[in-house]
N, CA, C and O of each residue as an XYZ file, in Angstrom:
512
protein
N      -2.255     15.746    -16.793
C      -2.780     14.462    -16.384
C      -3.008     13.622    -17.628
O      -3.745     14.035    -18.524
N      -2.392     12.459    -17.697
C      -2.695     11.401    -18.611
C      -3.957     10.396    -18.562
O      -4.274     10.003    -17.439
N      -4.693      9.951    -19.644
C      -5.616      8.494    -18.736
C      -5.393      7.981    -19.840
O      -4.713      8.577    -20.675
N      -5.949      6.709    -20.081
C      -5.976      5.458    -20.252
C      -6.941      4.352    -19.887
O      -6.885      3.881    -18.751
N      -7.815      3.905    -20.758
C      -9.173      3.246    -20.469
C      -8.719      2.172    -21.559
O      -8.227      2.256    -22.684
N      -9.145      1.012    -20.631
C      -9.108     -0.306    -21.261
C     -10.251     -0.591    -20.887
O     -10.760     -0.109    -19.875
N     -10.791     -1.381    -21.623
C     -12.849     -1.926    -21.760
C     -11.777     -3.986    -21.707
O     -10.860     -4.588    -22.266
N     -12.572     -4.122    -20.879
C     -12.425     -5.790    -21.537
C     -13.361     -6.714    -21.406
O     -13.125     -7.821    -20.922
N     -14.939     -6.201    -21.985
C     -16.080     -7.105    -22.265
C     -15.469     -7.732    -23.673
O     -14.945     -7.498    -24.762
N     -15.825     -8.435    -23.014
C     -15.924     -9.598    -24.528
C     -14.431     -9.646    -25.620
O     -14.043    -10.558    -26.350
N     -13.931     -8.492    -25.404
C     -12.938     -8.370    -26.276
C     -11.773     -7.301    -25.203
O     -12.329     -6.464    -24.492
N     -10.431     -7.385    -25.161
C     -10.113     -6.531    -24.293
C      -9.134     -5.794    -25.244
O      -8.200     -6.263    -25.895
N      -9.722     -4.139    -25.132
C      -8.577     -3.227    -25.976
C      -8.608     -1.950    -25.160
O      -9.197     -1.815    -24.087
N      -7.905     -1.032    -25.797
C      -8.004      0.540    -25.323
C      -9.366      1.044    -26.128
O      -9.933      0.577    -27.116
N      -9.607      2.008    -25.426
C     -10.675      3.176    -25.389
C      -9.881      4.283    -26.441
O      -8.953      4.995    -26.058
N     -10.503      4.290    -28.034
C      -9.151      5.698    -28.439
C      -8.012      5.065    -29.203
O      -7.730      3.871    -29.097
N      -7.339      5.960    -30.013
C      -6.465      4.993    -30.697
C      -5.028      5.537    -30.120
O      -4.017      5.143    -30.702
N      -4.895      6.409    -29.020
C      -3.748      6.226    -28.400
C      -3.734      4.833    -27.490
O      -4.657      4.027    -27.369
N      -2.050      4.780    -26.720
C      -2.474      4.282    -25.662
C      -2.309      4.563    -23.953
O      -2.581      3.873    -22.970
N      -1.693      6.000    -24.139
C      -2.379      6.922    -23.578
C      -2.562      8.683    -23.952
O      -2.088      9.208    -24.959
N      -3.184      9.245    -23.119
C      -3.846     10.288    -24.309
C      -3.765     11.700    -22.584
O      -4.203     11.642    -21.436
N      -3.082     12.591    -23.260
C      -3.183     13.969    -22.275
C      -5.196     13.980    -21.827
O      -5.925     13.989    -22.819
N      -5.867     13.979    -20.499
C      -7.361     14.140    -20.621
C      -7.513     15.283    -21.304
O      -8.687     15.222    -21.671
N      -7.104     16.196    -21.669
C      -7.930     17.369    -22.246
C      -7.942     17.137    -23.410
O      -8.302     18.199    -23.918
N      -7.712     16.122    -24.510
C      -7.609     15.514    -25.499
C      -8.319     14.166    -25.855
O      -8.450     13.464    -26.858
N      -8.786     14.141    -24.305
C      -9.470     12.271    -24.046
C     -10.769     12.510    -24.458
O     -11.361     13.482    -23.988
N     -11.419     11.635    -25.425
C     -13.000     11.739    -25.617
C     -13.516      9.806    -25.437
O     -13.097      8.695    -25.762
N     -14.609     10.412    -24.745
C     -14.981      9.543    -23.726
C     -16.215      8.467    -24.916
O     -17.341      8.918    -25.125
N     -15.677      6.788    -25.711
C     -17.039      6.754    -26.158
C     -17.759      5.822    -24.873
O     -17.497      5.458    -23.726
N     -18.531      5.742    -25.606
C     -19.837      4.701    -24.639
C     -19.652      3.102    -24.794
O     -19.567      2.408    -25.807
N     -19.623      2.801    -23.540
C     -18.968      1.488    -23.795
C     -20.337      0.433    -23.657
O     -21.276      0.519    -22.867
N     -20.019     -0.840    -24.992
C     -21.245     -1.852    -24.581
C     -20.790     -2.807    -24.055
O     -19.607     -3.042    -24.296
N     -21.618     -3.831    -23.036
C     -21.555     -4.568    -22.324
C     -21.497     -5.760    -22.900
O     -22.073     -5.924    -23.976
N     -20.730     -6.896    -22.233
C     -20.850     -8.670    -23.155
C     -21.382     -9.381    -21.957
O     -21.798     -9.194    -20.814
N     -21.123    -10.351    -22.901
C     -21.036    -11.381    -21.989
C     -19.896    -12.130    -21.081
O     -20.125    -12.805    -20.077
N     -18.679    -11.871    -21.635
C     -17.568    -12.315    -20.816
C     -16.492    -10.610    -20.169
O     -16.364     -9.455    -20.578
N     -16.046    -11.300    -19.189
C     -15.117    -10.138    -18.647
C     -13.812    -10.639    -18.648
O     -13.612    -11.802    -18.299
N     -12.865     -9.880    -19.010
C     -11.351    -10.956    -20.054
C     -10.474     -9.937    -19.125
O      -9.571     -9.278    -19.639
N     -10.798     -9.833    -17.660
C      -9.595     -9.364    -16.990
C      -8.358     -9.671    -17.437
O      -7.733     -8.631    -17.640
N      -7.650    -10.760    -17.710
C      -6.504    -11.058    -17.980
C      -5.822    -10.324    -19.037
O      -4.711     -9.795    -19.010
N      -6.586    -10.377    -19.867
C      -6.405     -9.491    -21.400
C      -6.201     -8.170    -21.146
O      -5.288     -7.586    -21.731
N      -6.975     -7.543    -20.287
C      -6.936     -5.775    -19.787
C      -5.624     -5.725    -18.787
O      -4.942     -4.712    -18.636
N      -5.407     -6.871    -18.190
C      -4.235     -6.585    -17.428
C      -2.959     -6.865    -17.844
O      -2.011     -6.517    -17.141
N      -2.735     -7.632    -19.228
C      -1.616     -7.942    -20.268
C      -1.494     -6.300    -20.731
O      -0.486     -5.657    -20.438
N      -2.457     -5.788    -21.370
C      -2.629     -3.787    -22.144
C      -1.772     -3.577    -20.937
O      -0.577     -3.848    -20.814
N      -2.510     -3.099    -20.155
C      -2.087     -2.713    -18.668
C      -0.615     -2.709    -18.730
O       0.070     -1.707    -18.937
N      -0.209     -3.827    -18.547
C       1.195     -4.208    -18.151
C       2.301     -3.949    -19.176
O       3.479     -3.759    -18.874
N       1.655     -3.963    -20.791
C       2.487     -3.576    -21.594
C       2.774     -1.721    -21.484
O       3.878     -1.178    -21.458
N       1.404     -1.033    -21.436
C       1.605      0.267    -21.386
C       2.700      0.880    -19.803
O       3.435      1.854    -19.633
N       2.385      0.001    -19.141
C       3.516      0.469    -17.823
C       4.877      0.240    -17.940
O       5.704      0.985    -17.413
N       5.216     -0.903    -18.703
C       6.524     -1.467    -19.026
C       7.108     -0.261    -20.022
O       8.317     -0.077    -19.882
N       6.377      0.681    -21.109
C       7.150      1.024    -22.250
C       6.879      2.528    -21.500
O       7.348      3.414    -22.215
N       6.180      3.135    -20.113
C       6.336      4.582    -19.627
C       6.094      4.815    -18.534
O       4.965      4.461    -18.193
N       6.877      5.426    -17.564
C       6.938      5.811    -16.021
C       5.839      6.474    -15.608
O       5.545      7.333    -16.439
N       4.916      6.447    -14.450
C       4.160      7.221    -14.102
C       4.523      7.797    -12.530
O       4.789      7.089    -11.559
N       4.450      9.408    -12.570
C       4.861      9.592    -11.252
C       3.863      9.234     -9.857
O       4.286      8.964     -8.733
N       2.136      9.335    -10.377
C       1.428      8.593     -9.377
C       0.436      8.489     -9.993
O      -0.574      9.151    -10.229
N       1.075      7.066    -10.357
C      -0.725      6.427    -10.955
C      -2.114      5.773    -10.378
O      -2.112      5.362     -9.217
N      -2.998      5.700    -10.975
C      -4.071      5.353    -10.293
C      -4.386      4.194    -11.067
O      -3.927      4.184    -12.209
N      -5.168      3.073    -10.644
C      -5.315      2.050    -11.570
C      -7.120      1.729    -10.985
O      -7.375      1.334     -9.847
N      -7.965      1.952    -11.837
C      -9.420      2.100    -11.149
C     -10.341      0.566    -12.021
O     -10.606      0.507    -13.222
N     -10.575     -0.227    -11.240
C     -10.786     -1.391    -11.676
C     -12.770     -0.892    -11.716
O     -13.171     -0.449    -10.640
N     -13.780     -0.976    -12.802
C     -15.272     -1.023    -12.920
C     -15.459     -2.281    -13.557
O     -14.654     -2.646    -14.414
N     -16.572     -3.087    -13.187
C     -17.113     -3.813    -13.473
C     -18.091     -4.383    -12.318
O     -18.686     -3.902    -11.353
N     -17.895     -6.155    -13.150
C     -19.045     -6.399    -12.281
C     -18.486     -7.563    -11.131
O     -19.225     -8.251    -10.428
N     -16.948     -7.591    -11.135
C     -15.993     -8.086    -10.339
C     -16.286     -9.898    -10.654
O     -16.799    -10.540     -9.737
N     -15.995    -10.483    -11.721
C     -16.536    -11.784    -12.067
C     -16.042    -11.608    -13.355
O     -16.866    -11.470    -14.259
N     -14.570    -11.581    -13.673
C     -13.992    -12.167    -14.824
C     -14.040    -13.649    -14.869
O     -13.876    -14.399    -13.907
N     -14.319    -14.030    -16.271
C     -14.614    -14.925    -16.815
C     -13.658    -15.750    -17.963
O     -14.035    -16.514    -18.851
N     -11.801    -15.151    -17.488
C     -11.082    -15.921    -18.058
C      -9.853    -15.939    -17.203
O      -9.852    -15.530    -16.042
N      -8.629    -16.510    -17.921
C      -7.698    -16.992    -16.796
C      -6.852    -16.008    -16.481
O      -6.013    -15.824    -17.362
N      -6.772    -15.407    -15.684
C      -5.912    -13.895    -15.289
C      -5.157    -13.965    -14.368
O      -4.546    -12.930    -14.101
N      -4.879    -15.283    -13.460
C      -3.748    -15.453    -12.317
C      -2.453    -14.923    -12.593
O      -1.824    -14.139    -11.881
N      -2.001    -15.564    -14.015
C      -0.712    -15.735    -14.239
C      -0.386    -14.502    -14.653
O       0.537    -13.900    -14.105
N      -1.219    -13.868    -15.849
C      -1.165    -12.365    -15.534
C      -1.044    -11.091    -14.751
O      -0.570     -9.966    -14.909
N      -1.802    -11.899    -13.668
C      -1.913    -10.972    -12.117
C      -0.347    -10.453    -11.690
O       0.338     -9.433    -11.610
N      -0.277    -12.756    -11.357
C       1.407    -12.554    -11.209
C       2.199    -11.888    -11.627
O       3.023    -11.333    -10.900
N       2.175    -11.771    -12.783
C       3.672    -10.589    -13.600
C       3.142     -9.750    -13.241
O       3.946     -9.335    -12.406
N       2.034     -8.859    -13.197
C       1.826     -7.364    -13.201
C       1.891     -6.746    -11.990
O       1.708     -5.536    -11.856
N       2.226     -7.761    -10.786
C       2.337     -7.390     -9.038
C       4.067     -7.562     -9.086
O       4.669     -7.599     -8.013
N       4.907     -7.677    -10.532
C       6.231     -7.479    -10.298
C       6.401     -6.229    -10.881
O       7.476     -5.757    -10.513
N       5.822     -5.525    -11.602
C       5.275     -4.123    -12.331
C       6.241     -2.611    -11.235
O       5.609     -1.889    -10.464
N       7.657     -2.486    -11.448
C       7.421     -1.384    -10.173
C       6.389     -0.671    -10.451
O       5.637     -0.603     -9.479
N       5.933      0.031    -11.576
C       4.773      1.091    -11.260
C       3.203      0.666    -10.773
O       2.356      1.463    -10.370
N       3.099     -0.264    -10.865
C       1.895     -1.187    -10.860
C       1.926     -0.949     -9.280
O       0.883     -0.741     -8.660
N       3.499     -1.002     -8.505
C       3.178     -1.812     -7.246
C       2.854     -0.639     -6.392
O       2.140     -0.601     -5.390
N       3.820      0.743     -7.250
C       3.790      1.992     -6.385
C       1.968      2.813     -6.755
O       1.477      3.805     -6.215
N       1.448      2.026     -7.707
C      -0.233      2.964     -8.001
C      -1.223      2.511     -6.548
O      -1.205      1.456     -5.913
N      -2.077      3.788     -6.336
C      -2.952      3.462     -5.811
C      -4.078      2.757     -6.430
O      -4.791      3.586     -6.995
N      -4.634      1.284     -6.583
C      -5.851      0.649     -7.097
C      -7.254      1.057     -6.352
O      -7.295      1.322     -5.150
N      -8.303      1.071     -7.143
C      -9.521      1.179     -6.865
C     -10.554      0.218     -7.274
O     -10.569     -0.030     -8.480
N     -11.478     -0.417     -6.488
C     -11.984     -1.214     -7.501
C     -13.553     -0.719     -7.560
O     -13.724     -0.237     -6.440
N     -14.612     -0.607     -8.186
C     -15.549     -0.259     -8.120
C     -17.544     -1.549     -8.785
O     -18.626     -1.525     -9.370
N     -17.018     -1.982     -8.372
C     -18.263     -3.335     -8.946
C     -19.842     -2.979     -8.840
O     -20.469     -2.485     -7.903
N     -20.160     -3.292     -9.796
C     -22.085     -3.086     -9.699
C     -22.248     -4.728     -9.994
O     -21.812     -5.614    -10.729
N     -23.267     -4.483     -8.804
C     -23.914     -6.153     -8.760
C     -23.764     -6.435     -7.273
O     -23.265     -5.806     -6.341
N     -24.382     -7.618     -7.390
C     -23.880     -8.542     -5.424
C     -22.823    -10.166     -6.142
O     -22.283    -11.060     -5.490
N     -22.871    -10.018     -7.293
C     -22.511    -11.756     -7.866
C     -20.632    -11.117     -8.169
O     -20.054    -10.887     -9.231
N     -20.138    -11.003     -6.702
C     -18.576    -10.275     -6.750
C     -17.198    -11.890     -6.465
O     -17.184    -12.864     -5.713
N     -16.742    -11.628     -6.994
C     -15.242    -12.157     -6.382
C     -14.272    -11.306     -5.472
O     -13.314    -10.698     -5.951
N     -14.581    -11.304     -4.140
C     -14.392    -10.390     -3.295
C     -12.217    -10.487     -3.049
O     -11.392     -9.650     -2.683
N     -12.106    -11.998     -3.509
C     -10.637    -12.693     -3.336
C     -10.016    -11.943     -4.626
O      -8.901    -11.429     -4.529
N     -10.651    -11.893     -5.679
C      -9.823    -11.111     -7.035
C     -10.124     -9.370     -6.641
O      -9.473     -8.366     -6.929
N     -10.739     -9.458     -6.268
C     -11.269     -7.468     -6.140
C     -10.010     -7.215     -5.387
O      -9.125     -6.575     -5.955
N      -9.750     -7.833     -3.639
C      -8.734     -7.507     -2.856
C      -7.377     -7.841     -3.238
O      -6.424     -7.244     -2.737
N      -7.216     -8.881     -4.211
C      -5.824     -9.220     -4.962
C      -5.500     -7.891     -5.879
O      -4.371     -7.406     -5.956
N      -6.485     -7.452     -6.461
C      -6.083     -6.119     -7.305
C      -5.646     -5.089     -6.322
O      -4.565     -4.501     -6.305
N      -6.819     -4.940     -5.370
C      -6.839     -3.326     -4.486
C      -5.346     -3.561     -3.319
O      -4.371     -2.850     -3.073
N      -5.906     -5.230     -2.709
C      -4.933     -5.021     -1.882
C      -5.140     -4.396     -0.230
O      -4.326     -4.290      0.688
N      -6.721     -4.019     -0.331
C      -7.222     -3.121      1.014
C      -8.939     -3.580      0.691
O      -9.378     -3.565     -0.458
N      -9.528     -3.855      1.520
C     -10.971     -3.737      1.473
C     -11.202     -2.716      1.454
O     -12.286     -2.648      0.875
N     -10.808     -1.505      1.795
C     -11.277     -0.454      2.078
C     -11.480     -0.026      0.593
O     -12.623     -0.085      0.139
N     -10.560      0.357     -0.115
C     -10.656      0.619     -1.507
C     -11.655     -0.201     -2.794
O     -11.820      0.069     -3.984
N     -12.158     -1.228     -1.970
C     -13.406     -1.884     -2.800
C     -14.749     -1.213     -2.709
O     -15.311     -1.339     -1.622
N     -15.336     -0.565     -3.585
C     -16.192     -0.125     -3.464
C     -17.688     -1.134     -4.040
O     -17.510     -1.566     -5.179
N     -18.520     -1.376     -3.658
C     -19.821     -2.100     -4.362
C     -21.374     -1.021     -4.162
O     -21.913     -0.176     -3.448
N     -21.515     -1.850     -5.412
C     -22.725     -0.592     -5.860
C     -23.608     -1.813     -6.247
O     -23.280     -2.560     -7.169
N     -25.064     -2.041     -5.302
C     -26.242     -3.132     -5.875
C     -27.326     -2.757     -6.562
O     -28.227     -3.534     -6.875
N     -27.295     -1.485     -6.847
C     -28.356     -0.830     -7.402
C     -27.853      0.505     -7.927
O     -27.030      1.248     -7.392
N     -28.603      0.696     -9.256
C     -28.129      2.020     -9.796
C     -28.675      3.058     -9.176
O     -28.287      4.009     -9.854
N     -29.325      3.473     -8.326
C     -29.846      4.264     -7.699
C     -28.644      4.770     -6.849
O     -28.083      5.815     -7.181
N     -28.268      4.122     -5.856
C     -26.687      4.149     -5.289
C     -25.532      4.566     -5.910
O     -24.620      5.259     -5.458
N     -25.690      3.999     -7.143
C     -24.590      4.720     -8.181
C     -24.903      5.812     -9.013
O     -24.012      6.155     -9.791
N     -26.304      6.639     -9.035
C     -26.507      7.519     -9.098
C     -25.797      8.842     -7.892
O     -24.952      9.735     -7.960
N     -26.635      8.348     -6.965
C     -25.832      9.144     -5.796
C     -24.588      9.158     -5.823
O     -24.091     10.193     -5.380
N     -23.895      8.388     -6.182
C     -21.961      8.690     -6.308
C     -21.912      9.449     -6.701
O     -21.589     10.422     -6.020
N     -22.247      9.641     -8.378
C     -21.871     10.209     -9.511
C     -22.865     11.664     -9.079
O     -22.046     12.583     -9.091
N     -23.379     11.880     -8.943
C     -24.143     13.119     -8.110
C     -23.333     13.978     -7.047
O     -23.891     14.889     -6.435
């Protein structure tokens, strides 16, 4: 199993100095929070790492707080021409109630796969 973590507070890069990494090799750091969310930027990484390697079933797991704060349409666009992009299952996972429910389902594609979390208590219990 491969992963691949892109952070895009404030600045959008990979997690690690691969850009992707076998998990039993993956070390996990701690990520800090900004002020802006640069979806567009994480979904340019994104789109470059799918373009240069095949995945037989990828997962693409969207966390935040669903309220990017730069211009990511046009990005969107190319990355929904992505074959691997189109064949991954997406997830989206948001903490908060202050959501863009129209960008969450443009990623996932299913309400069902949107998950929201308003309290960490709730997202304790997940992760439990």
């Amino acid at each position: 199993v491969d992963i691949s973590v892109i952070i895009f507070s404030d600045n959008a890069h990979r997690m690690g100095d691969a850009e992707i990494t076998e998990i039993d090799d993956f070390y996990w750091d701690d990520i800090a929070t900004g002020k802006t969310s640069e979806f567009g930027k994480a979904l340019s990484l994104l789109d470059e790492s799918l373009s240069t390697k095949q995945f037989e079933n990828p997962y693409f797991i969207y966390v935040g707080d669903g309220r990017p704060t730069d211009k990511y349409q046009n990005v969107f666009d190319k990355i929904k021409l992505n074959p691997c992009y189109l064949k991954g299952v997406k997830i989206a996972m948001t903490l908060g109630e202050m959501i863009d429910k129209q960008m969450l389902y443009a990623f996932t594609e299913q309400y069902a796969n949107i998950i929201s979390i308003n309290d960490f208590t709730a997202l304790e219990g997940l992760i439990k």
